[in-house]
N, C-alpha and C positions, 0 to 999 in steps of 0.2 A: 581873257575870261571867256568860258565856254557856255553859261549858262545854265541852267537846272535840268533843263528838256535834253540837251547833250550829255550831262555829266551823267544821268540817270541810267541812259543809254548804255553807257561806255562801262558805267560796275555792272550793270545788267548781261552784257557780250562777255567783260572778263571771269563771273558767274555762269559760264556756262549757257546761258539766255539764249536762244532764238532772236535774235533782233536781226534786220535789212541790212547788207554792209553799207557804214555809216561816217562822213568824212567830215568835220567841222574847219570853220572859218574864225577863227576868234577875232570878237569885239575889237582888237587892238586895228585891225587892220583899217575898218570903216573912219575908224578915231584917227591912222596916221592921214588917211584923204584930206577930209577935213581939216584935220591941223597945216598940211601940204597946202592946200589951198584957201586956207585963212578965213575959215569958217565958224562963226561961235556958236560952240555946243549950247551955249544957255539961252539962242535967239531961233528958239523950235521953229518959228516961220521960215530963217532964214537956210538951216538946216535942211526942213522939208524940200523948201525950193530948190536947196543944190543937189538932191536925190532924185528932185524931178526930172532935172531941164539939163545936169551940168555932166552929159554923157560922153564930151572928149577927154574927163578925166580918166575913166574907166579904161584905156587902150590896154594896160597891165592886168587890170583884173582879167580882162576880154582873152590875153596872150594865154596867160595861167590857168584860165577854164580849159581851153584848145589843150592845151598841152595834159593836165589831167584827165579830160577822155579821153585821146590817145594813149595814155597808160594803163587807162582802166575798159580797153575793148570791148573785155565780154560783157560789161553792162550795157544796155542799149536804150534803157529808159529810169530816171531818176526823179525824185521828187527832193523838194526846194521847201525847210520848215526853219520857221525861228526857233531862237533859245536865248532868253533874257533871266537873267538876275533874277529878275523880281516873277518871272515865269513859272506857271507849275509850284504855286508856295500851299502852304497849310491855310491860309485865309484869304488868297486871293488869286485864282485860278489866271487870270485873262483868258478864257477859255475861244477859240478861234478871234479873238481881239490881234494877235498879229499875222501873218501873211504865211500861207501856203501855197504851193504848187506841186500839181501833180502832171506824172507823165510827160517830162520833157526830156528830149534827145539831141539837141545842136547847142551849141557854142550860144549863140544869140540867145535863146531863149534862156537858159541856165545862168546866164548872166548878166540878164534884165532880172530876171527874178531874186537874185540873189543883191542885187540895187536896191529892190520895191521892200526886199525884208526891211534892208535899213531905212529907208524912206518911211515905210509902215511903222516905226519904232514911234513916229513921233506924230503919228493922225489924231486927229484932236477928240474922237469918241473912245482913245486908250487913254489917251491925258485927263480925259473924265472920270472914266472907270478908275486911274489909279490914283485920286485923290483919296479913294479906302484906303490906299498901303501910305501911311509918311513917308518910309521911307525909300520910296521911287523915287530916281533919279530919271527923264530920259536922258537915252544914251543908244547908239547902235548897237542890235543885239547882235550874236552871234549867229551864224548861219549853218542849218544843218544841210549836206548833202547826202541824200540817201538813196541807194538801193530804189528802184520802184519794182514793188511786186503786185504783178497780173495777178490780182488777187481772185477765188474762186468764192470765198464769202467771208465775210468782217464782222466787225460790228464795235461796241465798247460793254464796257462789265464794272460794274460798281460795284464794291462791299462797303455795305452802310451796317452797320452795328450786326446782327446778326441776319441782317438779306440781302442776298444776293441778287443782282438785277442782271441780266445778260438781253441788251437789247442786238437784233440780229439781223440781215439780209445776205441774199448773193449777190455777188460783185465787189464791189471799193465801200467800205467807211463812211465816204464821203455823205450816203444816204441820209445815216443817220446822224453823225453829228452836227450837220446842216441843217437836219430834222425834216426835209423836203420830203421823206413818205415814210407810210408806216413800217413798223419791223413783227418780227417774231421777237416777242419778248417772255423771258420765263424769269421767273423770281424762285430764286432759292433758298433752304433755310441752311446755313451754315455749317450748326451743327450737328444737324440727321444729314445733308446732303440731298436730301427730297425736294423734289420739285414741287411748290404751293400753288404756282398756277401758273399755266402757259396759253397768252394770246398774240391770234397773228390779222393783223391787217396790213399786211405787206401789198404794196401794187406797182413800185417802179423799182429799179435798180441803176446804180450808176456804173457804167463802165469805159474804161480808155478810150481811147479813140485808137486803132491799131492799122488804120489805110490813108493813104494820103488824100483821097478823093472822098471831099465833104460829102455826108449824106445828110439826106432829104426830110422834113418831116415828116411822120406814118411808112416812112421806109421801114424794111423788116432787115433787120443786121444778125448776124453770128457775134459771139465770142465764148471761145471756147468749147466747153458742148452745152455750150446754152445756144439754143436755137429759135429763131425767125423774133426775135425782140424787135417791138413796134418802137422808132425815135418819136418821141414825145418832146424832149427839149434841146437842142444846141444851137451856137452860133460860129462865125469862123475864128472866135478867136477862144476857144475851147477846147483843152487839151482829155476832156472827157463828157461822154453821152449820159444823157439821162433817157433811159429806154420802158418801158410798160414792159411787166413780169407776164409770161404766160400763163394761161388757167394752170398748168399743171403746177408751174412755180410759185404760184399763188398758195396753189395749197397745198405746198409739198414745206415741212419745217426747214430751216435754211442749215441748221446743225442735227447730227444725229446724237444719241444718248453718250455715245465713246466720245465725239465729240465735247460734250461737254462736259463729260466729266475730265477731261484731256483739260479743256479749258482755265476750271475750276480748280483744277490741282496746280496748274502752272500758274498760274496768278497769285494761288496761295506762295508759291516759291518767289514769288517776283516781290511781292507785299513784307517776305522774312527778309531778303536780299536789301532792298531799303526802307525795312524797319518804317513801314507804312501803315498803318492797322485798317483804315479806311480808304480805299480805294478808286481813282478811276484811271483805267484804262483799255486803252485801243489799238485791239488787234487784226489779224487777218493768216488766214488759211489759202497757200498754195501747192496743188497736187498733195494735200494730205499734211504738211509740212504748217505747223503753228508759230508765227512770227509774232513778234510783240514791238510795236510801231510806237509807243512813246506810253511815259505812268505817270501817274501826280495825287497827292492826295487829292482824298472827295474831303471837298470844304467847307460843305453844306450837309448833314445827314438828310435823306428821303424819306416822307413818310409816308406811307404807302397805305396807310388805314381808310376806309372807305372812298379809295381811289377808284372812278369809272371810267372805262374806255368805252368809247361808240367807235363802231365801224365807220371807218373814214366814208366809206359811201351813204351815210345813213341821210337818210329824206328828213331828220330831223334836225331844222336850222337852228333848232335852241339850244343846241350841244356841241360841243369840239371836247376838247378832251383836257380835262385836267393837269395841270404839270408842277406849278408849286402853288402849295396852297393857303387859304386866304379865300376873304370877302372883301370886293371894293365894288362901289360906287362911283361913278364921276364921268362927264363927258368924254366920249370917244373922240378923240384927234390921232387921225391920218398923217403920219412923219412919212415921206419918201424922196428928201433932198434935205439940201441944209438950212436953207430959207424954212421948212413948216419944222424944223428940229430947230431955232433956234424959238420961233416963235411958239413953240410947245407951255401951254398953262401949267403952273405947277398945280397939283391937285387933279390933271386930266388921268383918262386911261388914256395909254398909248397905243394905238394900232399900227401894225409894219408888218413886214413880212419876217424878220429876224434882229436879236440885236446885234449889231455889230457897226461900225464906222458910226455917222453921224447922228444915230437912234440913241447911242447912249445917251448924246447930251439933253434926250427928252427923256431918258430912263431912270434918270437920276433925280428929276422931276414928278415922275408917274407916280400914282396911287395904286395902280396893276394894270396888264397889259395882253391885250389879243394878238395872239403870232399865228402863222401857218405852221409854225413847228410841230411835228407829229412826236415827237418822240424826251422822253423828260429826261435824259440822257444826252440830251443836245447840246449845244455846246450856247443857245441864247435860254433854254432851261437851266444851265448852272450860272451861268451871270446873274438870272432875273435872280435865283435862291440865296445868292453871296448882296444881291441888293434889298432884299428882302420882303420884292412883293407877289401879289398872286398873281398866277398868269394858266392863262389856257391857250392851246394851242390847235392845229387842225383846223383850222376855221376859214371859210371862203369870205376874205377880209373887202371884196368888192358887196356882202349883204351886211356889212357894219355901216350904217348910218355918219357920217361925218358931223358931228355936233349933237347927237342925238346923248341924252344921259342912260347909261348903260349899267347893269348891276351883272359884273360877275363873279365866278364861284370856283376856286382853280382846285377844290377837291373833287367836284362832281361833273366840271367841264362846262357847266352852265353858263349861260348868257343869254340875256333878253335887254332890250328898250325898258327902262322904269320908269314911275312917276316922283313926281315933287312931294302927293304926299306917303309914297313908301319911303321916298329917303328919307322924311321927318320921320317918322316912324323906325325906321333903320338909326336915325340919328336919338331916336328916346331912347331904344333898345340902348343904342351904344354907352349913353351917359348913364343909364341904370347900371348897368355891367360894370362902367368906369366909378360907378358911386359906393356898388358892394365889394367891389375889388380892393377900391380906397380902406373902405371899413375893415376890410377882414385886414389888410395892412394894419392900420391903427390899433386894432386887436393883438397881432402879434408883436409888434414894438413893445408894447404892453410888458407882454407874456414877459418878452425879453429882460424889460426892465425889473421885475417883479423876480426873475432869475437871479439878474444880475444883482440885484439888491438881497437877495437874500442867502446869495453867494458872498458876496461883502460878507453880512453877520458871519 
């Protein structure tokens, strides 16, 4: 079994598609391990542990990688994606909940990575998230090996009922569906094809790492004909820079108009090809050339009705940026291990930097949630919408109060400290609304019966 994320892939290539050349591992493989080594799939602890530590079994896997780069030469850099079953579905995205890697080129590394997919199958913030689906099983998922393309600029494209969202930067992906900075985003109407409105608070870019000598922080790098990019974030165990955009890049849009309409017309073919109507997917543009890096429905429609963006540098601390929306109330708690994620109150807000690993097992608790995520196309914006609470993102989560009760507002980005008696207040409003709400119920039951009854005669 190949999984959703690959099978998607492979009609999309035999359609004529634009996709990275693309090689899969199927599930059966991680399953024979396993069973070779008398491991029970239904004791996840036990499971995880042999994916951690049990790395003299892998000598075969380790042969078989060696030997498929040397078959496949002129690739010289590849990325490492899962692909599960229950992956990429119409109601339950796991949206970055399993394991990727980008930009690796040796035997060792391709082959720890392709371990961690399966290891990553069964991290206990997925086992949370997929108590939505019944019918999850864990199980090792399959493993995509792909192509890596030195990408010139990416991004992801939604179609939500009749809008088009096309969030955007130069460089890798990686930006935005991480949500780590902002993008060019333009929202489209369907169908005229007009652009409704286009904003950009773009300020880093992520790109490869392409020299073997680490650089520096505030060093100025090349790639490509982007030129003198300031590193802002890495470490040594980072197969890719996060670099500060030049003023010019800044405020230069990251797609031109052919661009996207090039875009939009291929996506519409990608969405007929798997009979998708609602869309999300992630692509990337190299030397002119438009690839399409993985699709899945959109599982959650976006609404996009009196949605505000603030410029991510804005002097005003009351605002981050809206992402799904909702009103919640409730004390601020700080998850960033698994000790304050286990201890997470049900009924707090969650604050993190993203969801993913052990955040969810406070997300599924939360009442709504503060992230640094800039962008509602992110891949802890489609989780928090499939969980179904508000959240704002962009937010410098070291001025959030730890314990402090906090009221936010994920259509307008809003967030301030409240008091005990706005939430009473907030809490009258709410039981009026839940009292006329009941009533107009009770009303239509009515109607119904008085229908029905007179449908009888």
């Amino acid at each position: 079994m190949y999984g959703s994320k690959a099978g998607n892939l492979i009609k999309l290539s035999s359609n004529g598609v634009v996709v990275p050349k693309t090689w899969v591992i199927r599930n059966n493989y991680p399953l024979s391990i396993l069973e070779k080594n008398h491991v029970d799939l239904y004791n996840k602890e036990d499971v995880y542990n042999f994916f951690e530590n049990e790395f003299t079994s892998y000598t075969e896997l380790y042969s078989e990688v060696e030997e498929f780069l040397k078959l496949n030469k002129e690739i010289k850099r590849y990325a490492i994606r899962s692909s599960q079953e229950y992956e990429d579905g119409e109601e339950t995205s796991f949206s970055g909940l399993f394991y990727t890697e980008l930009n690796l080129g040796n035997v060792a590394d391709i082959t720890n990575s392709i371990i961690k997919c399966w290891k990553e199958s069964f991290n206990e913030g997925l086992l949370e998230y997929s108590k939505k689906n019944k019918r999850f099983k864990p199980t090792p998922c399959a493993v995509i090996i792909q192509q890596f393309i030195m990408s010139d600029k990416s991004g992801v494209i939604f179609k939500s009922n009749d809008d088009i969202i096309i969030d955007s930067n130069f460089g890798l992906a990686k930006s935005i569906v991480d949500g780590e900075t902002g993008t060019d985003e333009w929202i489209i109407n369907s169908k005229t094809e007009k652009v409704v409105s286009y904003i950009s608070n773009k300020e880093k870019m992520n790109i490869p790492i392409t020299s073997r000598v680490n650089p520096n922080i505030n060093e100025l790098v090349d790639y490509k004909n982007y030129k003198e990019l300031k590193v802002k974030d890495f470490n040594n165990e980072d197969t890719v820079l996060e670099v500060e955009l030049s003023k010019q890049l800044k405020e230069t849009p990251s797609l031109n108009n052919e661009e996207i309409k090039l875009l939009v017309n291929k996506c519409d073919i990608v969405s007929k090809i798997l009979n998708i109507k609602n869309f999300d997917i992630e692509w990337t543009f190299e030397n002119n050339i438009l690839y399409i890096l993985q699709c899945r429905p959109l599982t959650k429609l976006l609404d996009l009705n009196n949605r505000i963006v603030h410029k991510s540098n804005s002097l005003n601390s009351n605002y981050g940026i809206g992402l799904v929306k909702g009103e919640a109330i409730g004390i601020a708690t700080k998850v960033y291990d698994d000790n304050t994620a286990i201890n997470f109150k049900k009924g707090s807000i969650l604050v993190t930097k993203k969801l993913v690993g052990n955040t969810l097992l406070s997300a599924s608790k939360a009442i709504g949630c503060i992230i640094e995520s800039k962008s509602p196309l992110s891949h802890s914006a489609i989780i928090a919408r499939e969980l179904g609470i508000p959240v704002i993102g962009n937010v410098n989560l070291e001025e959030i109060k730890d314990g402090e009760r906090y009221y936010i507002n994920g259509i307008t980005g809003e967030y301030r400290i409240t008091t005990n008696i706005e939430m009473d207040n907030e809490g009258k409003k709410s039981s009026k609304e839940k009292r006329i709400k009941d009533r107009k119920t009770r009303e239509n039951i009515k109607k119904i019966l008085i229908t029905f009854n007179q449908d009888i005669i």
